[in-house]
Backbone as CSV, one residue per row, in Angstrom:
resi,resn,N_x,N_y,N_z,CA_x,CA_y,CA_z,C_x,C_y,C_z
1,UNK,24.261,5.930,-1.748,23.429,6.931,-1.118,22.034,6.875,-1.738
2,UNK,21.372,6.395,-0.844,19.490,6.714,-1.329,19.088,8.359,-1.515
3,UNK,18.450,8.034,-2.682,17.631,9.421,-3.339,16.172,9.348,-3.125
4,UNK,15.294,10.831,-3.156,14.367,10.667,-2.419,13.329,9.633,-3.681
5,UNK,13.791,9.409,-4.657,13.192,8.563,-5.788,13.512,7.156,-5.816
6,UNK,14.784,6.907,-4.435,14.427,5.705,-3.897,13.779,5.226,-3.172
7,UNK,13.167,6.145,-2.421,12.430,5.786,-0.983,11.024,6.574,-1.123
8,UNK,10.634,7.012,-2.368,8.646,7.658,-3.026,8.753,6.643,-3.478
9,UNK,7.611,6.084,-2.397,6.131,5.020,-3.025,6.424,5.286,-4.610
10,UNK,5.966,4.693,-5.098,5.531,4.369,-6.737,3.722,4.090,-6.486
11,UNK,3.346,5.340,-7.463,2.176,5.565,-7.405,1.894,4.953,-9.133
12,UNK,2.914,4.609,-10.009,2.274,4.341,-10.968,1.957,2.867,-11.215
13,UNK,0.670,2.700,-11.278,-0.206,1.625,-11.869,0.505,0.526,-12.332
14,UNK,1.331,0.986,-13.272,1.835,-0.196,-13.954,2.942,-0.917,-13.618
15,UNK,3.503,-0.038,-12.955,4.863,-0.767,-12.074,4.491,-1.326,-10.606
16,UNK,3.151,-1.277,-10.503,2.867,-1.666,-9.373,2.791,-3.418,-8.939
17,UNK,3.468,-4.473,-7.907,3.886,-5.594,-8.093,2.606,-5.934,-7.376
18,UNK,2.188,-7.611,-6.968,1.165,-8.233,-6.890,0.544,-8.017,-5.536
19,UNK,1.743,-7.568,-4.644,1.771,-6.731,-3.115,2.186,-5.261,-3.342
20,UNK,1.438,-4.467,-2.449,1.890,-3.296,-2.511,2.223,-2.767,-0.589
21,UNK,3.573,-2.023,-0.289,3.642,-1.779,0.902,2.402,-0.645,1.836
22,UNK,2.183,-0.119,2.595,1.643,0.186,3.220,1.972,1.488,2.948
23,UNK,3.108,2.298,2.549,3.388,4.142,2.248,2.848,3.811,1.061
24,UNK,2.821,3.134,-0.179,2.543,3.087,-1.529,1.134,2.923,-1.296
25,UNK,0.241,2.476,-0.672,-1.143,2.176,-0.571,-2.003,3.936,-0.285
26,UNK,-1.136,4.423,1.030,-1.416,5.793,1.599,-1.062,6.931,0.607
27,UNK,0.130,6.825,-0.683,0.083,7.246,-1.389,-0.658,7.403,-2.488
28,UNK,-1.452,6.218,-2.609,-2.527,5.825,-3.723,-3.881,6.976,-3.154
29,UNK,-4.058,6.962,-2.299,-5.306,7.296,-1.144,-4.972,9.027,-0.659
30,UNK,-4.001,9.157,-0.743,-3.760,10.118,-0.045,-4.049,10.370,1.110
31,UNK,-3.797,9.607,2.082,-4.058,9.097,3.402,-2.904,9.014,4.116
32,UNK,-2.970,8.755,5.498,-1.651,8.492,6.340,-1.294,6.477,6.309
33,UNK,-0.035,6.827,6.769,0.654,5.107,6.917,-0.433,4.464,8.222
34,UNK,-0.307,5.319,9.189,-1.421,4.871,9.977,-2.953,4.506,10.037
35,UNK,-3.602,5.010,8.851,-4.730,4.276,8.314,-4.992,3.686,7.732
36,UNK,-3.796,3.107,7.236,-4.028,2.555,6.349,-3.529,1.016,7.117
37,UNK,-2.769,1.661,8.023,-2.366,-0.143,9.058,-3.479,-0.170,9.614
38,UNK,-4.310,0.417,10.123,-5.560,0.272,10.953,-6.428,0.052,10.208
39,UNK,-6.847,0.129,9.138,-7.635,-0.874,8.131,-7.224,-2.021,7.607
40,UNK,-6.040,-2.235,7.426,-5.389,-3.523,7.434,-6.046,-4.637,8.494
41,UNK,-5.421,-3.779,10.033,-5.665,-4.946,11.190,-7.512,-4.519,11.598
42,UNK,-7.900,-3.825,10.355,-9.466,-4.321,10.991,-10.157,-5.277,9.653
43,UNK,-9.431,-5.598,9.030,-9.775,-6.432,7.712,-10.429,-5.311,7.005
44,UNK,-10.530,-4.063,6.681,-11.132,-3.584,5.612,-10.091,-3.264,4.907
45,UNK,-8.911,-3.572,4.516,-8.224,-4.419,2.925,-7.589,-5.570,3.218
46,UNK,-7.703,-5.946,2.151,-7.644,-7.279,1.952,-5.551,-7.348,2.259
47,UNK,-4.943,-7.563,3.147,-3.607,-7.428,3.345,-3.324,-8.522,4.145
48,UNK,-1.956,-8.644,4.179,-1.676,-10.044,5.309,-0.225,-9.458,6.297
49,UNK,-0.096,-9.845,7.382,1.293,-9.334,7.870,2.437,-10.406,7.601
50,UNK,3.459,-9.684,7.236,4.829,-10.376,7.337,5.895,-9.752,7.729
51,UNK,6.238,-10.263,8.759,7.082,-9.997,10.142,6.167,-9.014,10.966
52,UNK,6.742,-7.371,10.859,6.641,-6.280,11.341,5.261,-5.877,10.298
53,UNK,5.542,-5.927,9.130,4.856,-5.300,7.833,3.696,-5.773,7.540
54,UNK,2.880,-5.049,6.494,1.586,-5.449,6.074,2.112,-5.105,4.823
55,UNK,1.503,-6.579,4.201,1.623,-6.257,2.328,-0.181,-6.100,2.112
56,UNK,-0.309,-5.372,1.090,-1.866,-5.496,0.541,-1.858,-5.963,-0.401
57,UNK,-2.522,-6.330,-1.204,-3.081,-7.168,-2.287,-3.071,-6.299,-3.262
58,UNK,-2.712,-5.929,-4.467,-2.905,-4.882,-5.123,-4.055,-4.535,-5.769
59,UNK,-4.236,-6.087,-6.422,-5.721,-6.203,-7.388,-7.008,-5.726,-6.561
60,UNK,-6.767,-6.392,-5.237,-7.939,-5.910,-4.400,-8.064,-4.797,-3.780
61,UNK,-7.042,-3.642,-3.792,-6.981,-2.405,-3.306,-7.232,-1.777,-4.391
62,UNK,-6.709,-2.154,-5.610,-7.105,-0.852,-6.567,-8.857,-1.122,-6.948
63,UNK,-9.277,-2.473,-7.068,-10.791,-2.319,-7.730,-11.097,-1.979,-6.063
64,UNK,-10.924,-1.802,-5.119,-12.227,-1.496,-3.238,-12.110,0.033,-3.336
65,UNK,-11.038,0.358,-4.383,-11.133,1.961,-3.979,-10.990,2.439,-5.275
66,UNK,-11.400,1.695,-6.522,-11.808,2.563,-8.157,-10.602,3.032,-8.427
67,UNK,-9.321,2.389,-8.254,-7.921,3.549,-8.854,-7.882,2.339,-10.188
């Protein structure tokens, strides 16, 4: 059974891996999942799609937005 501490983004820094998903990005931002895909597919972050999904870049999301 998933707990809700399986399925919260991880907002901390250091556990953060070389991709970060798209709720973990909106969590960083405090923003919605949806703006954060719509900056994706307008190139303002640096992200790539795989399959369905958008991974972002981590290094380049945390220095474009000072976290």
């Amino acid at each position: 059974m998933k707990t809700a501490a399986d399925t919260t983004p991880t907002t901390d820094r250091a556990t953060l891996g070389p991709l970060i998903k798209v709720g973990t990005a909106a969590a960083l931002l405090d923003a919605s999942g949806r703006k954060i895909r719509d900056m994706c597919v307008k190139g303002e972050i640096k992200a790539v799609k795989v399959g369905s999904d958008w991974r972002i870049n981590t290094a380049a999301f945390l220095e474009q937005f000072g976290i």
